[in-house]
C-alpha positions as CSV (number, residue, x, y, z in Angstrom):
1,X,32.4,5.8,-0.7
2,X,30.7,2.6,-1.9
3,X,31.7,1.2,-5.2
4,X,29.7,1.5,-7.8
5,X,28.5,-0.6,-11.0
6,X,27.4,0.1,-14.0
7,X,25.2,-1.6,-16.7
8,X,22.5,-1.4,-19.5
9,X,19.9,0.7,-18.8
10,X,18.4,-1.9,-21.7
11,X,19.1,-4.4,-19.3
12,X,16.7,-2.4,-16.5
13,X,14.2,-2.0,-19.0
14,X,14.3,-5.7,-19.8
15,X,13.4,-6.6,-16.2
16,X,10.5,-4.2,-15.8
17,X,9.2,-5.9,-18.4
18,X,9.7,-9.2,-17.1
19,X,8.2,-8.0,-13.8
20,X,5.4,-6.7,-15.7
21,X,5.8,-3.1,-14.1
22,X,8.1,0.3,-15.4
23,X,11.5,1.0,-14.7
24,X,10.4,3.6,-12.7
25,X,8.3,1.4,-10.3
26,X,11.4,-0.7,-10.1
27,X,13.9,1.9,-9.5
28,X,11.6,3.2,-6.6
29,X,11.5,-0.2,-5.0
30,X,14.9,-0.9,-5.1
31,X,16.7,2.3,-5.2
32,X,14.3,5.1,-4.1
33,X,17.2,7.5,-2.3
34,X,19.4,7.2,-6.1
35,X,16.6,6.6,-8.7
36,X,17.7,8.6,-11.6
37,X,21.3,6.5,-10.6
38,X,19.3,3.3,-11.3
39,X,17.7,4.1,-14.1
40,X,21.4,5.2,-16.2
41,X,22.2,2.1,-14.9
42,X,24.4,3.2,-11.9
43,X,23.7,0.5,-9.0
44,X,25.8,-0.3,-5.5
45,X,26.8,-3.9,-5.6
46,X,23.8,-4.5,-3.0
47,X,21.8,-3.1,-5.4
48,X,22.8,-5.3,-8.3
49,X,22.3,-7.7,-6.0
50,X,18.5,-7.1,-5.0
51,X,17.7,-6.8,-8.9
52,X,19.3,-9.7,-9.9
53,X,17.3,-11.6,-7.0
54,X,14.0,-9.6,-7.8
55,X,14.2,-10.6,-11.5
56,X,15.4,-14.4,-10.4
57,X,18.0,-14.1,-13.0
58,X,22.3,-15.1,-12.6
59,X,23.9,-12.0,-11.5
60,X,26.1,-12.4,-14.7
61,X,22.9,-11.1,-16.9
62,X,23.3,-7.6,-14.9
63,X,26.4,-7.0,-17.1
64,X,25.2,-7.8,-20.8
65,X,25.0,-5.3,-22.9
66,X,21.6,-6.5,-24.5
67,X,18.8,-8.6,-22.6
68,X,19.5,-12.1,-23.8
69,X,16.6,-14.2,-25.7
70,X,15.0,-16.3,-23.3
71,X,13.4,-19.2,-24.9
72,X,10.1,-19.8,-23.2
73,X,8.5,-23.2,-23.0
74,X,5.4,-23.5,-25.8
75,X,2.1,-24.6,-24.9
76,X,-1.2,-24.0,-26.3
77,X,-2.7,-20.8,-24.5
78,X,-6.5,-22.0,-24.1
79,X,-7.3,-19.5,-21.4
80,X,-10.2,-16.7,-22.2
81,X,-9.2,-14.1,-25.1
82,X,-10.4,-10.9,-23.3
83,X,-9.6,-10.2,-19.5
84,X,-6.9,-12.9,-19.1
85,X,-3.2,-11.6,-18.3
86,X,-0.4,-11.8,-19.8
87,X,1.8,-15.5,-19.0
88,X,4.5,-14.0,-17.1
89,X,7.7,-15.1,-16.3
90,X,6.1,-17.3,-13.0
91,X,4.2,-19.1,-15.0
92,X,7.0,-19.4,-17.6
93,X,9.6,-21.0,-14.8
94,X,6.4,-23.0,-13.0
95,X,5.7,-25.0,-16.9
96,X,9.9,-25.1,-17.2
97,X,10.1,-26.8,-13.7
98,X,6.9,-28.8,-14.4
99,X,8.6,-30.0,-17.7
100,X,11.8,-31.0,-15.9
101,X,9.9,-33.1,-13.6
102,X,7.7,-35.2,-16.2
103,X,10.5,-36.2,-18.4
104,X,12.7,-37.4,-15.3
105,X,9.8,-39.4,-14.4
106,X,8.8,-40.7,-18.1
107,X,13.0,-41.9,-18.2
108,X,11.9,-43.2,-15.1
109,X,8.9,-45.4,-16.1
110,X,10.4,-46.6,-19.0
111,X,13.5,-47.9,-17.2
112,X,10.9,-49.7,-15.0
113,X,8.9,-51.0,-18.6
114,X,5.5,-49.0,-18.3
115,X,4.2,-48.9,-21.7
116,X,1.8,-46.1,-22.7
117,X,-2.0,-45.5,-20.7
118,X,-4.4,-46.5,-23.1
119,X,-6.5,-43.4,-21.7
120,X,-4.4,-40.8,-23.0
121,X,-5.8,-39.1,-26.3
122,X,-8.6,-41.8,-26.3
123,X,-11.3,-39.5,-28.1
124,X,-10.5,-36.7,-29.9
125,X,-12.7,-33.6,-30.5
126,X,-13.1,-34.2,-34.3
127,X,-15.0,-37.7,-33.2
128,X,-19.0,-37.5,-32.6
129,X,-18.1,-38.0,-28.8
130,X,-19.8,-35.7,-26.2
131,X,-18.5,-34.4,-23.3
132,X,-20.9,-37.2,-21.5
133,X,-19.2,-39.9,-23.0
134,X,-15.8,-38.9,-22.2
135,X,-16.9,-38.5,-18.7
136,X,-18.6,-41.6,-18.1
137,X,-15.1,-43.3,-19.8
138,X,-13.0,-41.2,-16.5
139,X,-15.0,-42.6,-14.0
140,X,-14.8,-46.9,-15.7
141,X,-11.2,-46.0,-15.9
142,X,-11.2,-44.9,-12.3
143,X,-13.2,-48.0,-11.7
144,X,-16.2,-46.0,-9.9
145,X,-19.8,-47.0,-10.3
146,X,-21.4,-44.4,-7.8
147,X,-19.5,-41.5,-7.2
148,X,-22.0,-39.7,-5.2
149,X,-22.2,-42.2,-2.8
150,X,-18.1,-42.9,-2.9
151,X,-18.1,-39.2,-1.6
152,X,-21.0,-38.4,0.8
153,X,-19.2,-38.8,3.8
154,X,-16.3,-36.0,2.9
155,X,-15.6,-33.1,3.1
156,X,-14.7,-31.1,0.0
157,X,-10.8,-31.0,0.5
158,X,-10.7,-34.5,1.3
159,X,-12.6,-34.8,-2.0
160,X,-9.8,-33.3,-3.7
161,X,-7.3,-35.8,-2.0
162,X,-9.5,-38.4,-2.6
163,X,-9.5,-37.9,-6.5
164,X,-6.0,-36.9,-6.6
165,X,-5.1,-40.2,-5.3
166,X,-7.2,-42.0,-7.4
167,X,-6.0,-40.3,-10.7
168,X,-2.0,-40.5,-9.6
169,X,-2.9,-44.7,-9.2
170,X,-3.8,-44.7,-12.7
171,X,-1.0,-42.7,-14.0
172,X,-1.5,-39.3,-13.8
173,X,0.6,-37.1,-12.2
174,X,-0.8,-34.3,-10.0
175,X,1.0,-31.5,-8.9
176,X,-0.9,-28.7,-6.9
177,X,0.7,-25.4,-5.6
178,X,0.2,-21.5,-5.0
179,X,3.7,-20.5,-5.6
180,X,6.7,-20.8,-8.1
181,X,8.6,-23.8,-6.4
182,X,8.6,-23.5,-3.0
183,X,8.8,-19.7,-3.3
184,X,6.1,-17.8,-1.0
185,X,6.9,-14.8,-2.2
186,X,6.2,-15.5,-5.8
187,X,2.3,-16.5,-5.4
188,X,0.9,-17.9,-8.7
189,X,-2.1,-15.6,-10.3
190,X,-5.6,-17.3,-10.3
191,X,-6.5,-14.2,-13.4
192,X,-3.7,-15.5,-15.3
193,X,-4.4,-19.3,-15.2
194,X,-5.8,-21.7,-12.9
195,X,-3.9,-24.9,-14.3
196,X,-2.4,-26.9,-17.7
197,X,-2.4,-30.3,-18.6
198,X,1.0,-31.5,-20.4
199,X,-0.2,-35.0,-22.6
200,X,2.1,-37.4,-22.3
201,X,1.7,-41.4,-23.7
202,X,3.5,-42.6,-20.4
203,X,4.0,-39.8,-17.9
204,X,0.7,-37.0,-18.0
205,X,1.0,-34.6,-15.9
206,X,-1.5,-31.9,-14.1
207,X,-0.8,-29.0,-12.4
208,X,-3.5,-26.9,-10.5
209,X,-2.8,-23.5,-9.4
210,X,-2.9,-23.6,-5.4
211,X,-3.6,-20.1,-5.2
212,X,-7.6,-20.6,-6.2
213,X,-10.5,-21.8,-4.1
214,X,-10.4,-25.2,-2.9
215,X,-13.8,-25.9,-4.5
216,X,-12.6,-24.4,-7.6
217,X,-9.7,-26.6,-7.5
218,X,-11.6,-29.5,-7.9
219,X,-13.5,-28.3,-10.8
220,X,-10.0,-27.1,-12.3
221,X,-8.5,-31.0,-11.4
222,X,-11.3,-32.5,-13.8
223,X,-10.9,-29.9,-16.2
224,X,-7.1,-30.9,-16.8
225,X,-7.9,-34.3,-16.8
226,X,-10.6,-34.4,-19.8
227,X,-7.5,-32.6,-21.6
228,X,-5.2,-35.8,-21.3
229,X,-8.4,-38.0,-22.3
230,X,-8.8,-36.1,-25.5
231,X,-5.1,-35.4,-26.3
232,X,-4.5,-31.6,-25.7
233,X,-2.1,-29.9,-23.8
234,X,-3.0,-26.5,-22.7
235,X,-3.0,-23.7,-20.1
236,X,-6.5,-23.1,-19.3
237,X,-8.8,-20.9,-17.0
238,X,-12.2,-22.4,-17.8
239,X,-12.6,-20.5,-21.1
240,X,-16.6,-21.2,-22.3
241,X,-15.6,-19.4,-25.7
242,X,-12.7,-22.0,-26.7
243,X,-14.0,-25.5,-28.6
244,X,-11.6,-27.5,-26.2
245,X,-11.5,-25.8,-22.6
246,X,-15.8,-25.9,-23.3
247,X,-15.2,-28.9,-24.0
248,X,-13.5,-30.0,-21.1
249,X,-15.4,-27.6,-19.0
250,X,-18.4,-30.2,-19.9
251,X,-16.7,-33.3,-18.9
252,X,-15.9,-31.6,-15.5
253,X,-19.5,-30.4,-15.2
254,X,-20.9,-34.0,-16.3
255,X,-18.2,-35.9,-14.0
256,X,-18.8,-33.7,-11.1
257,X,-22.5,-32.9,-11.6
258,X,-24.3,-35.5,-13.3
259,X,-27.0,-33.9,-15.5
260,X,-29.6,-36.1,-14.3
261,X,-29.0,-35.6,-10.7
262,X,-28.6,-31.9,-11.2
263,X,-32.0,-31.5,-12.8
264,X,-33.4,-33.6,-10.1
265,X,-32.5,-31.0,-7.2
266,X,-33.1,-28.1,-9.3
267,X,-36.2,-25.8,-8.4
268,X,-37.2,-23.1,-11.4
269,X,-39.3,-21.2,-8.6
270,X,-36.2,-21.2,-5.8
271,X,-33.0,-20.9,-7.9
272,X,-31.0,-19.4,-5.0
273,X,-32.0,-22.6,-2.6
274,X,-31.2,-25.0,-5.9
275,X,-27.5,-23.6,-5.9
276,X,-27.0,-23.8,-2.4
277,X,-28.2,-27.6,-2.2
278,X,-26.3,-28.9,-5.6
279,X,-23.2,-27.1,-3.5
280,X,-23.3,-29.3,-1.0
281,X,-24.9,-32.3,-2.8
282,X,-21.3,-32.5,-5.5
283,X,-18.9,-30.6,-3.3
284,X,-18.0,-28.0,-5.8
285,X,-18.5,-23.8,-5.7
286,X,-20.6,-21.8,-7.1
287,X,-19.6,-20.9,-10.0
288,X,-19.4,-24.7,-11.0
289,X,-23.1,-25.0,-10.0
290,X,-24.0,-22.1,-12.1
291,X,-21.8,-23.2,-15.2
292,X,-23.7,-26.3,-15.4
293,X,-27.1,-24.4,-15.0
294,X,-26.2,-21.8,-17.9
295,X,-25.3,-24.9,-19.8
296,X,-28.3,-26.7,-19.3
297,X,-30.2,-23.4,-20.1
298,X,-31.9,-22.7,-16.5
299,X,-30.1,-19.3,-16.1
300,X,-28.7,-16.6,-18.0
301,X,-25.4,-16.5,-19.6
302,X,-25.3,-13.3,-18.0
303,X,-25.4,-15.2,-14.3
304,X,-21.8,-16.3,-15.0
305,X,-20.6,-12.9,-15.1
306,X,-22.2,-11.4,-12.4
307,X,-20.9,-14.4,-9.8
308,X,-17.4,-14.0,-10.8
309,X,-17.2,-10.2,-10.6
310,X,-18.4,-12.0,-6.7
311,X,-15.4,-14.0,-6.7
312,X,-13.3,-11.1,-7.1
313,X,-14.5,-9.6,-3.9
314,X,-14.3,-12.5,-2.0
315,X,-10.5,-13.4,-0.2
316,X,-8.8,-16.4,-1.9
317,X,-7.9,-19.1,0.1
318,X,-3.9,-20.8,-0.1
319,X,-4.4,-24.1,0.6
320,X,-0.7,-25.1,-0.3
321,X,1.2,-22.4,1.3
322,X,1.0,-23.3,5.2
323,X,1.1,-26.3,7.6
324,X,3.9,-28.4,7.9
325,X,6.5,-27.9,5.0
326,X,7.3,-31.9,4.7
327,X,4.0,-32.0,4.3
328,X,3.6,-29.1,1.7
329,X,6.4,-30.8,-0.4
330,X,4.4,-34.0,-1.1
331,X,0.9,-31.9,-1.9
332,X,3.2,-29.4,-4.7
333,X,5.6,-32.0,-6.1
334,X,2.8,-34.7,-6.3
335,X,2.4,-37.6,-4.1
336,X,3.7,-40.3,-6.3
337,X,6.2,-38.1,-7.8
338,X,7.9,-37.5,-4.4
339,X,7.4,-40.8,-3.1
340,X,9.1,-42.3,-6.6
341,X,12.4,-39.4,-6.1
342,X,13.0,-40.1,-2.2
343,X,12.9,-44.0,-2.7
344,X,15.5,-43.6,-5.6
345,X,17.5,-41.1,-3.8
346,X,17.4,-43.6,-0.3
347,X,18.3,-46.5,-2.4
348,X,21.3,-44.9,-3.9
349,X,19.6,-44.9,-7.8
350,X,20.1,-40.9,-8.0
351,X,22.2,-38.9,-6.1
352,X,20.7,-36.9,-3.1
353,X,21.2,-33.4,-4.7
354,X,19.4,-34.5,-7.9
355,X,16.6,-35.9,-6.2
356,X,16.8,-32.4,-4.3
357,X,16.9,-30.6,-7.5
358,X,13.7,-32.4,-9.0
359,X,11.6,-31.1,-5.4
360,X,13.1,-28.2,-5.1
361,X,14.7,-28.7,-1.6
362,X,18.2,-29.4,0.0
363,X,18.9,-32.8,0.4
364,X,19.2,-32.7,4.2
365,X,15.9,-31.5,3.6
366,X,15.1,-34.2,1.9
367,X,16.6,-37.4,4.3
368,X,14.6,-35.2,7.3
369,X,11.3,-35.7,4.7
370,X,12.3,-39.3,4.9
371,X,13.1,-40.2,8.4
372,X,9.6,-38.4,9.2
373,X,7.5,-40.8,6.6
374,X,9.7,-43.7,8.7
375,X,8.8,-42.6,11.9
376,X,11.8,-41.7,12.8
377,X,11.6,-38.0,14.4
């Protein structure tokens, strides 16, 4: 006869809710031979086991007698009032990890004598700025004169890339996946959020949520960014009903889709060709196109909501979940940021299994990262 152990049924309770589902759901999943067992709290050690690693919580917690307060990380929740789902405990650990990484990398800078970016919190909402002028202030910074003709010869994800390098060169960090760490079996929700900004003077930091369209995630990248330039951290999902995510949803539809360019292309009598040549003329989807066109006040309010109930039908695609995983690491833990932890960890700054602990690898992991970027296998 197995042993068996016994805790809280408050403690099974607990981790439904974290998993956003009922303790009966659970108890079927993990224990559907002895589910009225599980439910009094009466688990086999494997068991125990499998809950403890379903709920990503110490084994330890199994055994208190009440569910212990978990402090969650604050940030502004910018995201749309109706519809949107709850922040669950992905997102929760994705910010907590996120957060980890920005102030290692801020200690960082400063040991190295980076002062603040002069671009962080430059205009503020209050100020009679428009979105236009904050814009126009991203692409001097970024030192581009012509972005349409910078990007005519690529193709949307190497747009993406292209941006993300030039953003990281100025100081911002860019982290992009579809997954809590390197965890493919904890995919990220697009309806809960599709990315945050975290302001920083010295070390910003963006993360996008890999999970979403590529052409959405370039509309998401600009998004975050107008948050650093007006000072506002925030998890957003391109809410038109919120001051600051309109706000910034206006600086990504002037940066990506300049006004007078759009207006140029755009045909009153042929609305369904327009969309489908501003798509390919700026790279973005759809839905960006048709933002900017609501805004503008050539289509319907009502158009947004009938193309994303199209979204919803269409499949999703994970642009940070396969290919090669050395390669993976660098796109989710940002290209700079990885770059910065390897050379410290090579040169004997940090020790290998911090430097594994801030990517969220092993560290032979790690040296076989390296000795690929060197050649070297």
């Amino acid at each position: 006869m197995r042993a068996e152990l016994q805790i809280s049924p408050k403690i099974i309770h607990w981790i439904a809710d974290l998993e956003q589902i009922t303790p009966q759901v659970l108890a079927d999943e993990l224990a559907p031979k002895k589910a009225d067992d599980f439910l009094n709290g009466i688990l086999t050690k494997t068991t125990a086991t499998k809950l403890a690693k379903r709920a990503n919580i110490p084994f330890g917690y199994l055994f208190l007698q009440t569910p212990p307060k978990i402090q969650k990380p604050d940030i502004p929740d910018l995201r749309q009032v109706v519809g949107a789902e709850p922040l669950s405990k992905d997102f929760f650990d994705v910010l907590q990890d996120i957060r980890y990484k920005q102030d290692w990398f801020k200690d960082y800078l400063i040991e190295q004598g980076h002062e603040a970016l002069s671009f962080v919190g430059k205009f503020q909402l209050h100020e009679k700025r428009t979105p236009n002028d904050v814009a126009r202030d991203i692409l001097k910074t970024l030192g581009i004169n012509n972005l349409l003709e910078q990007i005519k010869k690529l193709r949307r994800d190497d747009y993406f890339k292209f941006l993300t390098k030039e953003f990281e060169r100025i100081g911002i960090l860019v982290f992009k996946s579809g997954v809590v760490k390197h965890n493919n079996s904890r995919t990220l929700s697009v309806n809960e959020f599709r990315g945050f900004a975290l302001v920083d003077p010295i070390a910003p930091v963006i993360f996008i949520n890999g999970s979403d369209y590529q052409a959405a995630q370039l509309f998401t990248l600009i998004h975050e960014v107008a948050h650093i330039w007006i000072g506002v951290s925030g998890v957003s999902s391109w809410n038109q009903e919120q001051n600051v995510e309109s706000f910034c949803n206006k600086v990504a539809a002037e940066f990506l889709m300049p006004t007078v360019e759009f207006c140029r292309y755009w045909q009153a009598d042929n609305r369904e060709q327009s969309i489908e040549v501003l798509v390919t003329l700026f790279k973005v989807s759809r839905f960006a196109i048709i933002i900017k066109a609501v805004t503008l006040g050539l289509l319907a309010q009502s158009e947004i909501a009938k193309e994303r109930e199209k979204l919803r039908n269409l499949e999703k695609s994970n642009s940070s979940g396969g290919g090669d995983f050395h390669n993976t690491v660098k796109v989710r833990q940002s290209p700079r940021f990885s770059d910065t932890v390897i050379n410290q960890a090579i040169s004997q700054h940090i020790p290998l299994r911090e430097a594994g602990k801030l990517l969220n690898i092993r560290a032979d992991t790690l040296m076989a990262i390296y000795r690929k970027r060197q050649g070297k296998v």
